[in-house]
C-alpha positions as CSV (number, residue, x, y, z in Angstrom):
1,X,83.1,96.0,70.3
2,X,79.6,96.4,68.3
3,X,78.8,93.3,69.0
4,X,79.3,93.3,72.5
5,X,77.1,96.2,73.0
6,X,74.2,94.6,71.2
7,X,74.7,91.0,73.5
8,X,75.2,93.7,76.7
9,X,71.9,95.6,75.9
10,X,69.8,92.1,75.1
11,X,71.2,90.8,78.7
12,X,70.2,93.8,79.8
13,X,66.6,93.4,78.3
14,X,65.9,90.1,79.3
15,X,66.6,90.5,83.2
16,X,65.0,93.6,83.7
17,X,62.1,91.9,82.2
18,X,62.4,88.8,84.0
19,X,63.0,90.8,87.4
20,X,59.8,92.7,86.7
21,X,57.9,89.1,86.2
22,X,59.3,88.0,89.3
23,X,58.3,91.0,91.4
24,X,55.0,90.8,89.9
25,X,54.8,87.3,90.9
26,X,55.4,88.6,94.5
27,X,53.6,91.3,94.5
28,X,50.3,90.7,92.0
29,X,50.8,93.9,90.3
30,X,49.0,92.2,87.5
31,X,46.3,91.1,89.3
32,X,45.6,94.4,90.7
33,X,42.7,95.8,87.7
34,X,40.9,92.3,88.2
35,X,40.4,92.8,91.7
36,X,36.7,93.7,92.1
37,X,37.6,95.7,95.3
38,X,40.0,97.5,93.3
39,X,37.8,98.7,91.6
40,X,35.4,99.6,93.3
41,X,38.3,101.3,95.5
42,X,38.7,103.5,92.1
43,X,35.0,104.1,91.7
44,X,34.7,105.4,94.8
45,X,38.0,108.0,94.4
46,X,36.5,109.1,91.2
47,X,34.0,111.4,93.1
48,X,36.0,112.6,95.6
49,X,39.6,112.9,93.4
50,X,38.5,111.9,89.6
51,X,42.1,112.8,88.6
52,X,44.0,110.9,90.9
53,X,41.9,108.1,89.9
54,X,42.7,108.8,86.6
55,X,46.5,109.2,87.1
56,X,46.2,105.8,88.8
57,X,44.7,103.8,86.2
58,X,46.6,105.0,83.5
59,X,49.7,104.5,85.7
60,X,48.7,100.7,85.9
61,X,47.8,100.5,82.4
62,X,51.4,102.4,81.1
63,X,53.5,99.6,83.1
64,X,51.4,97.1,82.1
65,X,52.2,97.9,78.8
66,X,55.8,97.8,78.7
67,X,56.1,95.3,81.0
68,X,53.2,92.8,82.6
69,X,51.5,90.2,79.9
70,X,47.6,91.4,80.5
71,X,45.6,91.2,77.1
72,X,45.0,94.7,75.8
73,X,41.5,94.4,76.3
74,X,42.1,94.3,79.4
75,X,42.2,97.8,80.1
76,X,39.7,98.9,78.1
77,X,37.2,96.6,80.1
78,X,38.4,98.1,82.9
79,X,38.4,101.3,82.0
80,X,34.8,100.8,80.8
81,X,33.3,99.8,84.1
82,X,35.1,102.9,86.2
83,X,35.4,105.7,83.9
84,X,32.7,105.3,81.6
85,X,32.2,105.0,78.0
86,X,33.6,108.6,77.2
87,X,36.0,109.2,79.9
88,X,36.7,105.7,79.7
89,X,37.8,105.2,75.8
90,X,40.1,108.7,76.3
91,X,42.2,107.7,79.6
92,X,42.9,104.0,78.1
93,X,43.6,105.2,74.6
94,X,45.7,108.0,75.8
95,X,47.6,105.2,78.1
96,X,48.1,102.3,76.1
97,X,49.3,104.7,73.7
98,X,51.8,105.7,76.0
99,X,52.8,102.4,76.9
100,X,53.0,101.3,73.2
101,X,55.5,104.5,72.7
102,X,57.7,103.3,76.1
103,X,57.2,100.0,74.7
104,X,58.5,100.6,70.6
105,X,61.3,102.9,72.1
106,X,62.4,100.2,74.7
107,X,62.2,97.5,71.7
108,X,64.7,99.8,69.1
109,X,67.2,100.6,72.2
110,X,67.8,97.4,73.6
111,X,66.4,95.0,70.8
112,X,67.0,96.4,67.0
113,X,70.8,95.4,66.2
114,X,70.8,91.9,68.2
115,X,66.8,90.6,67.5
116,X,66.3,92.2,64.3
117,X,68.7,89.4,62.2
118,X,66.8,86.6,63.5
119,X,63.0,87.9,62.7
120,X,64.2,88.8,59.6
121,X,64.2,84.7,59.1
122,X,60.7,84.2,59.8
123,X,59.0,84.4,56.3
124,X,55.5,85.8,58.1
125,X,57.2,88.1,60.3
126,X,59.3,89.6,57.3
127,X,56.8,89.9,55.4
128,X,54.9,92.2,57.6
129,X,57.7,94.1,59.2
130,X,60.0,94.3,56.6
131,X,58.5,94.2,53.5
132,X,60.5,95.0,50.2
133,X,57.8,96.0,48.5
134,X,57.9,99.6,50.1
135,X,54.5,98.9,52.2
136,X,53.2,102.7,54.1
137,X,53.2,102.8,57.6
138,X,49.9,103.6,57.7
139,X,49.4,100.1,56.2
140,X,51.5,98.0,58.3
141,X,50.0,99.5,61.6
142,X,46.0,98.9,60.2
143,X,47.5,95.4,59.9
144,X,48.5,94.4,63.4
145,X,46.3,96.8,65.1
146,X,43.1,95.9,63.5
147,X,44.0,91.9,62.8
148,X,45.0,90.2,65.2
149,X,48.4,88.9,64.5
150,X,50.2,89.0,67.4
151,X,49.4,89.7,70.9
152,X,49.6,93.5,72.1
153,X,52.6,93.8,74.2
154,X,55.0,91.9,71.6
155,X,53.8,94.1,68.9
156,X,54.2,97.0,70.9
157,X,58.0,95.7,71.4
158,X,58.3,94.2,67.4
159,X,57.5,97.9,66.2
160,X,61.2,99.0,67.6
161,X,63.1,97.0,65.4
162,X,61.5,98.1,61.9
163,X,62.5,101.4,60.4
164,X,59.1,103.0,61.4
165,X,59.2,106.5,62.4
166,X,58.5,107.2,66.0
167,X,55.8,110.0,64.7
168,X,54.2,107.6,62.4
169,X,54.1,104.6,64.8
170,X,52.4,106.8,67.5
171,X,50.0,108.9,65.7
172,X,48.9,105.4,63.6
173,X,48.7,103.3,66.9
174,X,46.5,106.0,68.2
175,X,44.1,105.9,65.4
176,X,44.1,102.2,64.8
177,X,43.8,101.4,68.3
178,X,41.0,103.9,68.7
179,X,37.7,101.6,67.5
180,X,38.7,98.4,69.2
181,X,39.4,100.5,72.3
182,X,36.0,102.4,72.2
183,X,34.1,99.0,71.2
184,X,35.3,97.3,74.6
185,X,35.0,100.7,76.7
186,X,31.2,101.3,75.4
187,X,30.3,97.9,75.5
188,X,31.3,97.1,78.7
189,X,29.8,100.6,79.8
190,X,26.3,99.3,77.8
191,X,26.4,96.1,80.3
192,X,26.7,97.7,83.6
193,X,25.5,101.1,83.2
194,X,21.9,101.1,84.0
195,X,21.3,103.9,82.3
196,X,21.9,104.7,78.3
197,X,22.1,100.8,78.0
198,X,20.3,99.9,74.6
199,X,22.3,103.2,73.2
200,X,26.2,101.9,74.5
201,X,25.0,99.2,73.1
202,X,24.2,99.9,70.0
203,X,27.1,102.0,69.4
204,X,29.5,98.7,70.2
205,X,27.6,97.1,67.7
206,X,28.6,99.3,64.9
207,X,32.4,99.5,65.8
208,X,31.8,96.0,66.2
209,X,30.6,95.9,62.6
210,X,33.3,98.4,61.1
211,X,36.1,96.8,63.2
212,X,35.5,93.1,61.5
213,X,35.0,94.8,58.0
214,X,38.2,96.9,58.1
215,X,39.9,93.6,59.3
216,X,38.5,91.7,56.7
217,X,39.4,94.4,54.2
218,X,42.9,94.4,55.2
219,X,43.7,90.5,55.6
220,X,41.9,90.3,52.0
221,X,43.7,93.0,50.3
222,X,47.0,93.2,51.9
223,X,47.9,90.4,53.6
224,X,45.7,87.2,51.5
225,X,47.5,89.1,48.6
226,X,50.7,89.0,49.4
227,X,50.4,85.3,50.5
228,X,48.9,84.6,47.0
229,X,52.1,86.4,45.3
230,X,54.4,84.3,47.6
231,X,52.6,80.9,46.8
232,X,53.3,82.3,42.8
233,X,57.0,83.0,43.9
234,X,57.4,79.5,45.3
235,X,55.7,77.8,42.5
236,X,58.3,79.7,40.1
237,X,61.4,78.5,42.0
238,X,60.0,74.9,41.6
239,X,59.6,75.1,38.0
240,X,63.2,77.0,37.4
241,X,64.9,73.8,39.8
């Protein structure tokens, strides 16, 4: 009977997502925040109704999220070039967030018992997700926020079949998420703002700067390390056959 609930929910998985990428094929949901009258449409609400415009952007940017295949950077751009660089970085980090959290909770209803088995066979993927080493949270989500492993919206989905807590997998994709968010959202802000430019500007350049250090840090110490230890764990096994 377990097992039949665990095929039911998959099936049930895979057509809503494959009914939401055929109504988005009709209806070019995804195209909607790479419209330039769209946004200009959004511009223009923002001084007559700034919170409906808000509510409508981050609306867009939660169902993208779960369910449309837009880069993540995507909505930070966007957000950048209506909202600002302040405004901006808060509405899209407070809705990819979301959408990462509708996402991860999706991913450990429908996809834990039934997809969890067959990652578990990918040697990369286990290591990461599963490691038996008793990696921290905190770690595995500076990984695959701040390196980019996988894209976005699958990671958002992988997260749900780990053991992660749903407080620690929220509160860590907020603050790991937060200076690769704010680097798009004030850079973009820098290059069509006419005013504050050189400062947006330079302000990207130092996330910029700390975002590629704290990546470096982390694929040297974490994940370079543990690829060294397996290359030492598959040498053993040679010598012992």
């Amino acid at each position: 009977m377990g097992k039949i609930n665990q095929h039911s929910k998959l099936i049930i998985f895979i057509g809503c997502i494959v009914t939401m990428l055929i109504l988005n094929r009709c209806f070019g949901w995804s195209e909607y925040l790479s419209k330039s009258e769209n946004l200009v449409f959004l511009s223009d609400m923002i001084e007559e109704n700034f919170i409906l415009a808000a509510f409508i952007y981050m609306g867009i940017t939660v169902a993208a999220c779960v369910v449309l295949a837009l880069p993540g950077v995507t909505f930070a751009i966007v957000a950048g070039v209506i909202f600002g660089p302040w405004w901006g970085t808060l509405l899209c980090l407070a809705a990819t967030t979301i959408g990462a959290i509708i996402a991860f909770l999706t991913g450990r209803f429908f996809l834990r018992d039934s997809i969890k088995p067959m990652v578990e066979k990918n040697a990369l993927l286990k290591r990461i997700l599963f490691d038996d080493a008793g990696r921290s949270d905190i770690v595995l989500l500076a990984i695959t926020r701040l390196v980019p492993l996988f894209p976005y919206n699958i990671q958002n989905f992988a997260y749900g079949i780990t053991d992660i807590s749903l407080t620690h997998y929220s509160i860590y994709t907020f603050l790991f998420m937060m200076p690769g968010v704010a680097l798009y959202t004030i850079g973009t802000a820098g290059l069509t703002s006419d005013e504050n430019k050189g400062l947006y500007l330079g302000i990207a350049a130092v996330l910029l700067i700390i975002v590629l250090i704290l990546g470096w840090y982390i694929r040297k110490h974490y994940i370079g390390s543990q690829e060294e230890a397996d290359m030492k764990n598959d040498d053993c096994s040679d010598e012992v056959k």
